[in-house]
C-alpha atoms as a printed R data frame, in Angstrom:
    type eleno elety resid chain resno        x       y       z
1   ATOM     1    CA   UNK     A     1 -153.792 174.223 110.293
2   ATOM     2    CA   UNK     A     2 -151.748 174.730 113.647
3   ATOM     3    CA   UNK     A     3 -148.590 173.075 112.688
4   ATOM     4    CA   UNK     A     4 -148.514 175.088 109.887
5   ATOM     5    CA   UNK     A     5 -148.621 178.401 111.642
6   ATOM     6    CA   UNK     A     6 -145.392 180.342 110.746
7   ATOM     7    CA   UNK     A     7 -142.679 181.806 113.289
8   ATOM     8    CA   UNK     A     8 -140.520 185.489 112.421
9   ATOM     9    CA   UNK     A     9 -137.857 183.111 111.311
10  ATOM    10    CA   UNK     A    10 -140.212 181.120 109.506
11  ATOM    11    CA   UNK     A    11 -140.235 177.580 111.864
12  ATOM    12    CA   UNK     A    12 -143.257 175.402 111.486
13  ATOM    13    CA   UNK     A    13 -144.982 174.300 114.449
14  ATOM    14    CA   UNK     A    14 -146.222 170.959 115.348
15  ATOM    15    CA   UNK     A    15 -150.135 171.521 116.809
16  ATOM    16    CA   UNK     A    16 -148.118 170.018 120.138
17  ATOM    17    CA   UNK     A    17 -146.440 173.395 120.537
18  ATOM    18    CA   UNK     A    18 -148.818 175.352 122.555
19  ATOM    19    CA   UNK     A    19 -149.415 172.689 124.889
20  ATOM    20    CA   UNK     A    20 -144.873 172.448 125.033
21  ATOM    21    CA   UNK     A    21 -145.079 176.258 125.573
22  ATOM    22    CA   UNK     A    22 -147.709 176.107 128.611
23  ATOM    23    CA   UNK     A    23 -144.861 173.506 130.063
24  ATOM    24    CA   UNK     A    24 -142.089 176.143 130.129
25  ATOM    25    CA   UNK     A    25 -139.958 174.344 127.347
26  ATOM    26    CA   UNK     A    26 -137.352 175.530 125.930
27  ATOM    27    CA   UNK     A    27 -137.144 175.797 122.064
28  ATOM    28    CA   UNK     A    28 -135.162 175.266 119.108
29  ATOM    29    CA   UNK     A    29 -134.844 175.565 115.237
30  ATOM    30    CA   UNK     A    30 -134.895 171.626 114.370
31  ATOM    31    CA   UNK     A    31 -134.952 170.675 110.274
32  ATOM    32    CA   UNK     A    32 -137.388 173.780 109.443
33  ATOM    33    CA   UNK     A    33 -139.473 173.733 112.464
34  ATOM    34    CA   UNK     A    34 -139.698 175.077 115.956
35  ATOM    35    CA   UNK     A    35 -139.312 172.070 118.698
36  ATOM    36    CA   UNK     A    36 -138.712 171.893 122.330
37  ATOM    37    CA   UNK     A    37 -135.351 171.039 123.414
38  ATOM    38    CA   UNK     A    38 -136.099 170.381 127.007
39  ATOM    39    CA   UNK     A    39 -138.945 171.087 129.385
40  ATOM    40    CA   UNK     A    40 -136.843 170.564 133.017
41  ATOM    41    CA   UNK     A    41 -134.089 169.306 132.902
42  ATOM    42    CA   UNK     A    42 -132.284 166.571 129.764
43  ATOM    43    CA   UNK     A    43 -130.804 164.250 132.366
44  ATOM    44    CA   UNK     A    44 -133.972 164.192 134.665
45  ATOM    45    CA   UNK     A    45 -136.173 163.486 130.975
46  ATOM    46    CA   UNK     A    46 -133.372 161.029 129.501
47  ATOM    47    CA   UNK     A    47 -133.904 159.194 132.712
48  ATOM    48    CA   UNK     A    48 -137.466 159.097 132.866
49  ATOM    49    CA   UNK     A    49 -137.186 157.124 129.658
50  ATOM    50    CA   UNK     A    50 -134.911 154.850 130.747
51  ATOM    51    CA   UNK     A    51 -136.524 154.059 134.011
52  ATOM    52    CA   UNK     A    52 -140.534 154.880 133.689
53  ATOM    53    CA   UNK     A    53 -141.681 156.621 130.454
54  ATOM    54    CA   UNK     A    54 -141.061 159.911 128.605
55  ATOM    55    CA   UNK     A    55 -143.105 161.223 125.189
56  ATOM    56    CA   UNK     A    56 -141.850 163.329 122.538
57  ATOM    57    CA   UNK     A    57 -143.004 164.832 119.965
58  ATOM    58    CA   UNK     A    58 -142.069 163.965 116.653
59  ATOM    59    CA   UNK     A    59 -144.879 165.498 114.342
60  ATOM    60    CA   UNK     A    60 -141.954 167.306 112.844
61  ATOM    61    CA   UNK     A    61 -141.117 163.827 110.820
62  ATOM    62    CA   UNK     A    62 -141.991 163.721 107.254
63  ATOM    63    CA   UNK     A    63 -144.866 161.285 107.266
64  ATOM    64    CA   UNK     A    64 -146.213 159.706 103.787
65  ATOM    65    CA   UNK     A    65 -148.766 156.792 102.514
66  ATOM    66    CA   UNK     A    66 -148.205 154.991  99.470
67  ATOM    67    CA   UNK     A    67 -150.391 152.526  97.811
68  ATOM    68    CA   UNK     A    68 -150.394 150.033  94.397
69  ATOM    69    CA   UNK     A    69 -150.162 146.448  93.441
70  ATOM    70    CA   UNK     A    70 -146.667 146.651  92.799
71  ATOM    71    CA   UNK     A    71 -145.572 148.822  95.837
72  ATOM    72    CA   UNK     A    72 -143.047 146.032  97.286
73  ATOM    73    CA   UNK     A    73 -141.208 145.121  93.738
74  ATOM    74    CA   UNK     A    74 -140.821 149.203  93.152
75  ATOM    75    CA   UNK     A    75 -139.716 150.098  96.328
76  ATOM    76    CA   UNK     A    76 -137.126 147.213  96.318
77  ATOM    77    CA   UNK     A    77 -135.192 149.778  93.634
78  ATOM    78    CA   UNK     A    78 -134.436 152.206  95.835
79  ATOM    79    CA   UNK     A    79 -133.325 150.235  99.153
80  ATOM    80    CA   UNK     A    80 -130.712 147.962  99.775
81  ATOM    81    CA   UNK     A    81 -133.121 145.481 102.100
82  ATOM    82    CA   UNK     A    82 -135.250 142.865 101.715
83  ATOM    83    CA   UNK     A    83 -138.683 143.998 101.622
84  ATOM    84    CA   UNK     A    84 -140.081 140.980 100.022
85  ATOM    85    CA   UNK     A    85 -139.592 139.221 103.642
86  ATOM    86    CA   UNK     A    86 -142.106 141.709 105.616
87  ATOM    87    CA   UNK     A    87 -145.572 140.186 106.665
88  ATOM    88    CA   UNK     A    88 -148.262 142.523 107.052
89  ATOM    89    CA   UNK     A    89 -148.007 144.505 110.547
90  ATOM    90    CA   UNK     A    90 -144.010 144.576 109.889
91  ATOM    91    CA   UNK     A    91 -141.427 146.941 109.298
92  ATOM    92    CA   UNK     A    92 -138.117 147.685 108.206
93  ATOM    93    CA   UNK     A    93 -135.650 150.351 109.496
94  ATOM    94    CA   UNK     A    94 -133.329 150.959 106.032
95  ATOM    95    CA   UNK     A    95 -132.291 153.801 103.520
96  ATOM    96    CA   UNK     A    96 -132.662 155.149 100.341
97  ATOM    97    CA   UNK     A    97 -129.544 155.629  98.247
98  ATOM    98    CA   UNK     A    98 -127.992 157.880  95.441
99  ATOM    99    CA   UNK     A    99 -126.101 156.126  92.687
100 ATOM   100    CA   UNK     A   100 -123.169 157.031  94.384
101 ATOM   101    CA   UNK     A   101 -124.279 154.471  97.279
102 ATOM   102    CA   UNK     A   102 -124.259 157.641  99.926
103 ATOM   103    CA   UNK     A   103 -127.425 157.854 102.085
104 ATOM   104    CA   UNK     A   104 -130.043 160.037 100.728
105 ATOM   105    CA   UNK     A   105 -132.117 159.569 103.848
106 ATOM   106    CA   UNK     A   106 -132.435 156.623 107.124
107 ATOM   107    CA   UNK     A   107 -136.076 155.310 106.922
108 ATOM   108    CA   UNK     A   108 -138.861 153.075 108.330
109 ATOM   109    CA   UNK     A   109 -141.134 151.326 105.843
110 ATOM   110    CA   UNK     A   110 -144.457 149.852 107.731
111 ATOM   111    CA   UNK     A   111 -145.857 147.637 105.521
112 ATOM   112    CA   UNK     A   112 -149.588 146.871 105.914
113 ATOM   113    CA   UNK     A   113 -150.500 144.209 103.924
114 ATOM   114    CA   UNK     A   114 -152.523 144.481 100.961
115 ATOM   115    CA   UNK     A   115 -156.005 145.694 100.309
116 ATOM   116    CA   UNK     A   116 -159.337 143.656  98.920
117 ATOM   117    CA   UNK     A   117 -158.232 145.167  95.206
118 ATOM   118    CA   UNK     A   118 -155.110 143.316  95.678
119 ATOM   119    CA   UNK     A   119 -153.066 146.867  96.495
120 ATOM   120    CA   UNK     A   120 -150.139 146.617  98.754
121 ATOM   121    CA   UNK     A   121 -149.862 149.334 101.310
122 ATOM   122    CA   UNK     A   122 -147.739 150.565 103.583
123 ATOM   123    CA   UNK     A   123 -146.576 153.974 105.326
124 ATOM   124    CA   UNK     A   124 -143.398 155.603 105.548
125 ATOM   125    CA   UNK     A   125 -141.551 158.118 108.272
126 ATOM   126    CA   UNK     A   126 -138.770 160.061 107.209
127 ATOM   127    CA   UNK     A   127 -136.183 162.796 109.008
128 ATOM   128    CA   UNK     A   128 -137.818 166.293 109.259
129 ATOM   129    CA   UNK     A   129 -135.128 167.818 107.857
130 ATOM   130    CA   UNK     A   130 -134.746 165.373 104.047
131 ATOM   131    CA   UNK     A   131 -139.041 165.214 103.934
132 ATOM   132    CA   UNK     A   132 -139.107 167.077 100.581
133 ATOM   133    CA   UNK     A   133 -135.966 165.783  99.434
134 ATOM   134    CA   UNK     A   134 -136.872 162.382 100.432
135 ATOM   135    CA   UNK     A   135 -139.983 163.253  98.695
136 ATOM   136    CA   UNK     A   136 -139.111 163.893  94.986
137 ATOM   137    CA   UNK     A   137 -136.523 161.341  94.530
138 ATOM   138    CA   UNK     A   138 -139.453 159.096  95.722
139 ATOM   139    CA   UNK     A   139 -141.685 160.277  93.177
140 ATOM   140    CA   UNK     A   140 -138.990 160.466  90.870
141 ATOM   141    CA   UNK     A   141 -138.256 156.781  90.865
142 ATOM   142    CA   UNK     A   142 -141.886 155.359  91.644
143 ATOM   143    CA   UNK     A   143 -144.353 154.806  88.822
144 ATOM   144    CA   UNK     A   144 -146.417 157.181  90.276
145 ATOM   145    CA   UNK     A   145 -149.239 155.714  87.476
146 ATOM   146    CA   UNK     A   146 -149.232 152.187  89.417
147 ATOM   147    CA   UNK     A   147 -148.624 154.217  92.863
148 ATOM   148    CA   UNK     A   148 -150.813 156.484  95.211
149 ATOM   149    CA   UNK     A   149 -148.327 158.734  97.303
150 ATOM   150    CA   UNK     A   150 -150.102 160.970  99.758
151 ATOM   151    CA   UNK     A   151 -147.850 163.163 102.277
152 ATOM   152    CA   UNK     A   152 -149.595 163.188 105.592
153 ATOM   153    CA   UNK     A   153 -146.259 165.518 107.324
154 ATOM   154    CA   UNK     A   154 -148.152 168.879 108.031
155 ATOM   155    CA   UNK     A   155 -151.612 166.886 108.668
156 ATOM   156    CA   UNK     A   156 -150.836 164.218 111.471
157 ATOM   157    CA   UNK     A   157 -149.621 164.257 115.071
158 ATOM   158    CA   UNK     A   158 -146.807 161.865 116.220
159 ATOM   159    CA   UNK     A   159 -146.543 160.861 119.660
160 ATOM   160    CA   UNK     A   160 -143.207 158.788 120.662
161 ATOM   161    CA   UNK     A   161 -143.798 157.179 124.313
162 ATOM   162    CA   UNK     A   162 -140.661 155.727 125.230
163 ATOM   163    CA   UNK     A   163 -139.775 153.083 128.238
164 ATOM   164    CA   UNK     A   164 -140.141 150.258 130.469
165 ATOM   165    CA   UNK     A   165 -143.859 151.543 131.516
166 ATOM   166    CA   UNK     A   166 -144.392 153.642 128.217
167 ATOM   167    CA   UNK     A   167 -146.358 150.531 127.121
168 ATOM   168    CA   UNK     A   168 -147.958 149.859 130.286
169 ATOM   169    CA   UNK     A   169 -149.450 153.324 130.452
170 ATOM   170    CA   UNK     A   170 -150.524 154.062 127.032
171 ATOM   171    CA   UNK     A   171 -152.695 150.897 127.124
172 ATOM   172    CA   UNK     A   172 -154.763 153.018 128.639
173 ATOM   173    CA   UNK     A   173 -155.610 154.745 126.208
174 ATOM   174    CA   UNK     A   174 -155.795 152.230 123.263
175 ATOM   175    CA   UNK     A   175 -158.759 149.584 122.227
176 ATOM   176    CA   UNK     A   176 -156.420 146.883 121.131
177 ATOM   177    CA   UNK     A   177 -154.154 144.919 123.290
178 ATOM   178    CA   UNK     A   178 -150.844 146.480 122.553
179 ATOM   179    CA   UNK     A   179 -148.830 142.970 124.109
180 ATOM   180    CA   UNK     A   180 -148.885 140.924 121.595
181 ATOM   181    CA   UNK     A   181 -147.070 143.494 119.275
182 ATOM   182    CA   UNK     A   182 -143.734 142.633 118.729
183 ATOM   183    CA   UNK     A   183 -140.988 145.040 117.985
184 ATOM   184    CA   UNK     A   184 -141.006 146.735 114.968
185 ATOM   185    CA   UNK     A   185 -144.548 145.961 114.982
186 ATOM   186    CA   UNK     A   186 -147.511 148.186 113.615
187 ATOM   187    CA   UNK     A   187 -151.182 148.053 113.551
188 ATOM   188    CA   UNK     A   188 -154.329 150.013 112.566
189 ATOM   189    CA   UNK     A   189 -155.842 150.865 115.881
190 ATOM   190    CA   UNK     A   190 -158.381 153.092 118.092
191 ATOM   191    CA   UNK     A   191 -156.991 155.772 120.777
192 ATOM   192    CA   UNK     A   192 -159.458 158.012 122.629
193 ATOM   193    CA   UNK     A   193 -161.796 156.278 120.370
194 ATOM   194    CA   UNK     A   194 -160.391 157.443 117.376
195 ATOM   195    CA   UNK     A   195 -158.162 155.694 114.667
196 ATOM   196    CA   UNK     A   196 -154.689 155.941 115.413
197 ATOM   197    CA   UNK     A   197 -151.911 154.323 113.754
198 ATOM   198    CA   UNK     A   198 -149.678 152.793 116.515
199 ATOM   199    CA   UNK     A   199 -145.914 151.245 115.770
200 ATOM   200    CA   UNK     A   200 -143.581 149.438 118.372
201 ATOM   201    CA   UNK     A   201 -140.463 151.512 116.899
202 ATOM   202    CA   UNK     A   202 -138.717 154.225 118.655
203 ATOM   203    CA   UNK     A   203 -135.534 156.670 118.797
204 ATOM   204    CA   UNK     A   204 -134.702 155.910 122.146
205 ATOM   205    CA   UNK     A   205 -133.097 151.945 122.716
206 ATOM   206    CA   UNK     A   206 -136.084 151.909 124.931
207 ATOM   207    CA   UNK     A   207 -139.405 149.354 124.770
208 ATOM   208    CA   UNK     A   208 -141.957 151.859 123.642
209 ATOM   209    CA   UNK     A   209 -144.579 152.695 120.772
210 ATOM   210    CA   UNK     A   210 -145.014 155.784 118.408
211 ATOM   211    CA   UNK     A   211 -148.374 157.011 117.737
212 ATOM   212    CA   UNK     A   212 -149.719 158.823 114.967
213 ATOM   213    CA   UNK     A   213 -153.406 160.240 114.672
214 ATOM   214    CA   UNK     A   214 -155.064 163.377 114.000
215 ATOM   215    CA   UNK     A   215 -154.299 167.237 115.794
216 ATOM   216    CA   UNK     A   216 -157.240 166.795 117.569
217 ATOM   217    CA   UNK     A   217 -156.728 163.020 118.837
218 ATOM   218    CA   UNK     A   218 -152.980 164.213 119.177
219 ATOM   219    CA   UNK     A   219 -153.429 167.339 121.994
220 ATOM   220    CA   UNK     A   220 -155.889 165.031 123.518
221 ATOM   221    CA   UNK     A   221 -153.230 162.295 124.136
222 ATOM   222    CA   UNK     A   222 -150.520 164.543 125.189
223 ATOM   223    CA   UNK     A   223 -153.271 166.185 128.001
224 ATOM   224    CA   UNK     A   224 -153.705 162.186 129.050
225 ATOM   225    CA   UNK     A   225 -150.507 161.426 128.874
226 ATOM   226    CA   UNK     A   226 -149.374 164.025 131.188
227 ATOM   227    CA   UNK     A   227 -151.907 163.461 133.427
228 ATOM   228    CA   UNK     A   228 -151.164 159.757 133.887
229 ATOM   229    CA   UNK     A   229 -147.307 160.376 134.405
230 ATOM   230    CA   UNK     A   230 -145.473 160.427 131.471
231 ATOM   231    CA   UNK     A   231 -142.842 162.878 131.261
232 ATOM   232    CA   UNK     A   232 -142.595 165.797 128.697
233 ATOM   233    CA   UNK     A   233 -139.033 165.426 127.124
234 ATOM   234    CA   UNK     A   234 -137.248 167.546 124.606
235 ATOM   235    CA   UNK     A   235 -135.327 167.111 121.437
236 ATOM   236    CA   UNK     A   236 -131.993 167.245 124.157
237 ATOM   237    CA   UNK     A   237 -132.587 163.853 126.208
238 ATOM   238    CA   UNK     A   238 -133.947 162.045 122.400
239 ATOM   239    CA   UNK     A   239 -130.300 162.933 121.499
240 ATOM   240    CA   UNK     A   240 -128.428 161.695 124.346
241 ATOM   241    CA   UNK     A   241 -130.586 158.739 124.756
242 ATOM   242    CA   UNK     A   242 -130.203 157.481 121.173
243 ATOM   243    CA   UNK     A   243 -126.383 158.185 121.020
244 ATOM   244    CA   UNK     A   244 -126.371 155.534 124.195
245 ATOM   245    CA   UNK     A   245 -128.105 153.171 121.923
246 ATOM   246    CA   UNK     A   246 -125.782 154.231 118.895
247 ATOM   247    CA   UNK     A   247 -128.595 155.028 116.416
248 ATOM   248    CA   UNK     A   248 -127.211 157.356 113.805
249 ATOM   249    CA   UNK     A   249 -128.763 160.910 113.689
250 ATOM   250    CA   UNK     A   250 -128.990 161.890 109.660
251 ATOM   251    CA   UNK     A   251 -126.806 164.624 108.701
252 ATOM   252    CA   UNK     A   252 -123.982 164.200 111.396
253 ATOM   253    CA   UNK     A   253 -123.261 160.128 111.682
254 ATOM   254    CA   UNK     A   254 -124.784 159.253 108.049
255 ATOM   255    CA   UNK     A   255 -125.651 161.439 105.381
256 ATOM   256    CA   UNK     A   256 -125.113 161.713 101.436
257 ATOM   257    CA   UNK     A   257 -121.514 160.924 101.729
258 ATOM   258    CA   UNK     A   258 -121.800 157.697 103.951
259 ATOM   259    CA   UNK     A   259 -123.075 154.315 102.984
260 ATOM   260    CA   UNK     A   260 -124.100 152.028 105.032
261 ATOM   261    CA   UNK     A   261 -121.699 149.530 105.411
262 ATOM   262    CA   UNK     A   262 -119.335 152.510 106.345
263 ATOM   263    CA   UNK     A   263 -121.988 153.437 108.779
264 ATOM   264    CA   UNK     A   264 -122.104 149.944 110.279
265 ATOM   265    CA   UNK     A   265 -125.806 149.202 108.927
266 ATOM   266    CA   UNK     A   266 -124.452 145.703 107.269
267 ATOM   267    CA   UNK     A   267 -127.739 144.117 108.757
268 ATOM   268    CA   UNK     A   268 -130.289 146.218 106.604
269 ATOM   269    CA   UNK     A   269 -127.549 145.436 103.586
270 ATOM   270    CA   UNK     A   270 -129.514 141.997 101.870
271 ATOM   271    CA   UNK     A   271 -127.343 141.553  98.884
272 ATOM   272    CA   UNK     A   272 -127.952 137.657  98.852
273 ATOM   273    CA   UNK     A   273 -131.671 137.594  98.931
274 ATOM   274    CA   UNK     A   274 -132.630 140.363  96.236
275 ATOM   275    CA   UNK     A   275 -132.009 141.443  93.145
276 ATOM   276    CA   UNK     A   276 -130.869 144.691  91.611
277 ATOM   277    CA   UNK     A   277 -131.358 148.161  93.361
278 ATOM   278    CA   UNK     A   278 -129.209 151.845  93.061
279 ATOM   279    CA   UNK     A   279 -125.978 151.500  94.173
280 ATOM   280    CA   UNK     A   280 -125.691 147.364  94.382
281 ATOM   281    CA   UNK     A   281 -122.262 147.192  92.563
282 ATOM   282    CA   UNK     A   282 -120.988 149.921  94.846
283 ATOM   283    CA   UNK     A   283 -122.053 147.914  97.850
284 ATOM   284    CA   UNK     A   284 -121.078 144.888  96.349
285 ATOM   285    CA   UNK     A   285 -117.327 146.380  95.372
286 ATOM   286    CA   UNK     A   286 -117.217 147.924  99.516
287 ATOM   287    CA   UNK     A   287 -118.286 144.493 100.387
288 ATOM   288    CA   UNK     A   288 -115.775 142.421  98.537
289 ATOM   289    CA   UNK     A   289 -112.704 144.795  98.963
290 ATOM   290    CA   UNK     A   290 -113.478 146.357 102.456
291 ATOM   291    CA   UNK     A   291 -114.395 149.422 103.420
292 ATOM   292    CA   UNK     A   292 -112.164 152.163 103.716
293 ATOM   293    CA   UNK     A   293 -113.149 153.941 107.310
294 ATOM   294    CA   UNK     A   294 -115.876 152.641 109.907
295 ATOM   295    CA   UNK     A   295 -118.761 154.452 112.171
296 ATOM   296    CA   UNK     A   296 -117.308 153.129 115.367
297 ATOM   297    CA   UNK     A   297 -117.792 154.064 119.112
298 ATOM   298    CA   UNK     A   298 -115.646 155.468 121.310
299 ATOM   299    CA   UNK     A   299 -115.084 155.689 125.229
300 ATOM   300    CA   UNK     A   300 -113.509 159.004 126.612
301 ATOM   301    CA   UNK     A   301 -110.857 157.935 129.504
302 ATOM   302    CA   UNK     A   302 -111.676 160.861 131.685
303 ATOM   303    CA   UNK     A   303 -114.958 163.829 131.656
304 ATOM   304    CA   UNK     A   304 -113.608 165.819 128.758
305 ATOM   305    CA   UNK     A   305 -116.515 165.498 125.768
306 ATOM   306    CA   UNK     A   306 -115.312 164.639 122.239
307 ATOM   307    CA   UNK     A   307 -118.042 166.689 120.579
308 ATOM   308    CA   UNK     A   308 -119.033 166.991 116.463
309 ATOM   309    CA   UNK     A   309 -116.301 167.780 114.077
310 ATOM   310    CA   UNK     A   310 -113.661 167.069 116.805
311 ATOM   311    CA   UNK     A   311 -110.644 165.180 115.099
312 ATOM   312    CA   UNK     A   312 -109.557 162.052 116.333
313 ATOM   313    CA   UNK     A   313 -105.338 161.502 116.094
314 ATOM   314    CA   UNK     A   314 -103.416 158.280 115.981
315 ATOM   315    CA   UNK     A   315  -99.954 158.679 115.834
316 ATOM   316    CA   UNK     A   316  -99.939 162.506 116.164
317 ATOM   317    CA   UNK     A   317 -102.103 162.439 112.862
318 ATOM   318    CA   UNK     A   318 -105.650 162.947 112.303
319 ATOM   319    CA   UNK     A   319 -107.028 160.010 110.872
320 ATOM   320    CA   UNK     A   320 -110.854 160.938 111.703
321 ATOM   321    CA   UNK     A   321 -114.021 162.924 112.760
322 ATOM   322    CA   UNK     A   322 -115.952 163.227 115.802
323 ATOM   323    CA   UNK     A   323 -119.577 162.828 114.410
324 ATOM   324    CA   UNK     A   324 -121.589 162.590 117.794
325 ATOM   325    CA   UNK     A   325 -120.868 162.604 121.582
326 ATOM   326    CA   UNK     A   326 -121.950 163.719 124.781
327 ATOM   327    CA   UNK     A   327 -121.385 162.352 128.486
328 ATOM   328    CA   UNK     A   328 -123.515 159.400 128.915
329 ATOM   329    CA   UNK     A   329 -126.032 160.087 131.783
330 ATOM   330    CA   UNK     A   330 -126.873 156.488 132.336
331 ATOM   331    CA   UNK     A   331 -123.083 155.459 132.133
332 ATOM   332    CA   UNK     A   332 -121.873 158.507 133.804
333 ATOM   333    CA   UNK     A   333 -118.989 159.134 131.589
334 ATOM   334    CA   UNK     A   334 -118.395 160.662 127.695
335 ATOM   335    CA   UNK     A   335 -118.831 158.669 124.591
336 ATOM   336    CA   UNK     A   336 -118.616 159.545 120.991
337 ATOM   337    CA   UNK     A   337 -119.136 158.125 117.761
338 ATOM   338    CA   UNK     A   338 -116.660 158.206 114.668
339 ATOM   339    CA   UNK     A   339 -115.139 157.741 111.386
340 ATOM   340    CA   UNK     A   340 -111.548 155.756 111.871
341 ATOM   341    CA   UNK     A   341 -109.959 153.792 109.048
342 ATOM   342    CA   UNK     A   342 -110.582 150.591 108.993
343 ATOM   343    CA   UNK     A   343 -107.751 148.985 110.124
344 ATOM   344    CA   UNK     A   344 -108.029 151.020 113.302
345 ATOM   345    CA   UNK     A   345 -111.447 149.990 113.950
346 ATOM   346    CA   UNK     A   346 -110.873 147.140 116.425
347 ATOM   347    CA   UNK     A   347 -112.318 146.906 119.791
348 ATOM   348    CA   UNK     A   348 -109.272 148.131 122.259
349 ATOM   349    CA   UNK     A   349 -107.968 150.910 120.026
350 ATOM   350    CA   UNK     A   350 -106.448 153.284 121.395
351 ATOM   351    CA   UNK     A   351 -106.973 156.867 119.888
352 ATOM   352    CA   UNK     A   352 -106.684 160.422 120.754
353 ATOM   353    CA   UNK     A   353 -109.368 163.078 120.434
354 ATOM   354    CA   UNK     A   354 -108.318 166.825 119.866
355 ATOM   355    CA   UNK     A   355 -110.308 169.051 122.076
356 ATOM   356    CA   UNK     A   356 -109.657 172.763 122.260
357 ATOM   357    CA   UNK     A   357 -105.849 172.560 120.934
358 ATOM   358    CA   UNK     A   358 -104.842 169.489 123.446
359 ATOM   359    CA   UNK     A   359 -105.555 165.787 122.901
360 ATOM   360    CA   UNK     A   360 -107.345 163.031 125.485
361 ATOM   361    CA   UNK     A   361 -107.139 159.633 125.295
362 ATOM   362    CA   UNK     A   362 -110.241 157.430 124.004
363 ATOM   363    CA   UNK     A   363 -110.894 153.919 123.353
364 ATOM   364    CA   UNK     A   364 -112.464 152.736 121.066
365 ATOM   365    CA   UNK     A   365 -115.354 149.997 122.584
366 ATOM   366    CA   UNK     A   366 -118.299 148.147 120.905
367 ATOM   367    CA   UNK     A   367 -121.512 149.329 120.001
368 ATOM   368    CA   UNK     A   368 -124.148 150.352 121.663
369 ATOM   369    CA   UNK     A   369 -123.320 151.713 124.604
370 ATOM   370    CA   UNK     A   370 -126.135 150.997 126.415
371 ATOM   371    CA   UNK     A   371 -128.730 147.940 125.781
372 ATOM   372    CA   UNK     A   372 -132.006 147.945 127.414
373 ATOM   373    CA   UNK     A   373 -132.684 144.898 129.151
374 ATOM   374    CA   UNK     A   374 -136.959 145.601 128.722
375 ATOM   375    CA   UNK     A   375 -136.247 146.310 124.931
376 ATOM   376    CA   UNK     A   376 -134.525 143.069 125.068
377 ATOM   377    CA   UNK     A   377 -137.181 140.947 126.592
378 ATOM   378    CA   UNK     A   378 -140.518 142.266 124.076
């Protein structure tokens, strides 16, 4: 299959990457596979998003079905939210956790309802770059007897479209009536005349929808997509755009070592409305006693970039780790995210960030940076 063709240094490609290369984009090595980084420019495609409508693609993203009658009660185990509360056609942005209460992986369950044998089902996406770990600790912990699990990663296309006319645009090309889907929203659907699986979710802090069908369907879409306006964008301007929003990026702001009330994700944390799961007395323990250190944002005072790894200094002492940053092109100045100890994690800090030997003031503001007023309004 295309996305499974093979570079020298051994990237996957998505079946999206020929049409990418036609475009001029510029590529890079992205959690085992070979993705654009920008086609023109990251500022002109990160504002595309935010003020008409910019696709990526994400086929990269580990993509897996799973299907049983006890698919809910089994998958409560390994997450610390609430999936008893999700209707059919609704999701949940969480995580799966080690023992250890560190984040194996950030997810989105879409749960579908069940089927006329009395099956629930539901479909997951995971990070490119944890699909096969994600994978066996799944099948590790699910009675795979009672559960179907079929990984769908090398044979589907996903499509993000991404801002205030993303949704406008693509209704184009859909059957259904895409309004009445709320965010974090999903439904079975019919693009180009084909079925398509279609979810209100993105990576972006913009209004938007993700689309998943078949190659085919997928290059089709792209070509329509193009044609109608939609700008090309890269794995660059999904970067700066979700750092505006403050939505961790797996492996630099969360990862095995982080859990998520150190990563500020106490709102996917439902310790009063389920029962057991891995890692509950750790979480419980954080949650009575406080957490150590915080993911918190930060505002440079000036244009120098606090960049990944970068220590931030109170006191002439490092007390923490830059984790992401970048300058802001809708704000126009640099922000950051980072780890601070908890009793420096107060709105107004004042901290220093070390950058190349010499240290620049930051404070420390809340999160996100930026809120979209059409996300806000769907």
């Amino acid at each position: 299959m295309a996305n499974q063709q093979q570079t020298a240094s051994s990237l996957a490609r998505t079946p999206l990457f020929s049409l990418a290369q036609q475009l001029k984009a510029r590529f890079t090595g992205f959690g085992g596979w070979e993705m654009p980084v920008q086609f023109k420019s990251i500022t002109s495609e990160h504002e595309a998003v935010r003020n008409v409508a910019g696709m990526f693609d994400i086929s990269h993203m580990g993509k897996f079905t799973l299907q049983g009658k006890n698919l809910i009660s089994q998958l409560q185990q390994l997450v610390p939210s609430d999936l008893s509360r999700l209707q059919p056609g609704q999701a949940q942005y969480t995580v799966l956790l080690n023992p250890e209460g560190g984040i194996i992986d950030d997810i989105i369950f879409y749960y579908q309802g069940e089927t006329t044998t009395g099956e629930q089902k539901g479909v997951m996406i995971v990070n490119a770059a944890t699909t096969d770990k994600d994978k066996t600790w799944l099948l590790k912990h699910l009675d795979t007897k009672e559960i179907s699990f079929s990984d769908l990663s090398f044979d589907k296309v996903l499509i993000a479209v991404q801002g205030p006319k993303a949704t406008g645009i693509l209704q184009q090309f859909v059957q259904e009536d895409l309004n009445p889907v709320k965010a974090f929203g999903h439904l079975e659907a019919t693009v180009l005349g084909k079925p398509a699986f279609l979810a209100r979710t993105g990576y972006t802090g913009e209004d938007g929808f993700e689309v998943m069908v078949d190659p085919d369907v997928g290059v089709e879409l792209w070509r329509s997509l193009l044609k109608a306006g939609v700008t090309p964008c890269g794995l660059g301007a999904r970067d700066t755009l979700r750092l505006e929003a403050a939505m961790a990026l797996y492996g630099q702001d969360i990862d095995d070592s982080t859990t998520p009330l150190e990563a500020g994700l106490n709102w996917l944390v439902h310790l009063d409305t389920k029962g057991d799961f891995i890692a509950r007395s750790v979480l419980e323990k954080q949650k009575a006693e406080a957490v150590e250190r915080r993911l918190v944002g930060l505002q440079m005072q000036g244009r120098n970039i606090a960049r990944h790894g970068y220590s931030v200094i109170y006191e002439g002492k490092v007390v923490g780790e830059i984790t992401s940053g970048t300058l802001s092109p809708t704000l126009g100045y640099p922000i950051a995210l980072a780890y601070v100890p908890k009793p420096l994690a107060s709105i107004g800090q004042e901290l220093e960030v070390q950058i190349r030997g010499k240290t620049y003031p930051a404070i420390l503001v809340k999160k996100p940076f930026y809120r979209s007023q059409s996300r806000l309004s769907k």
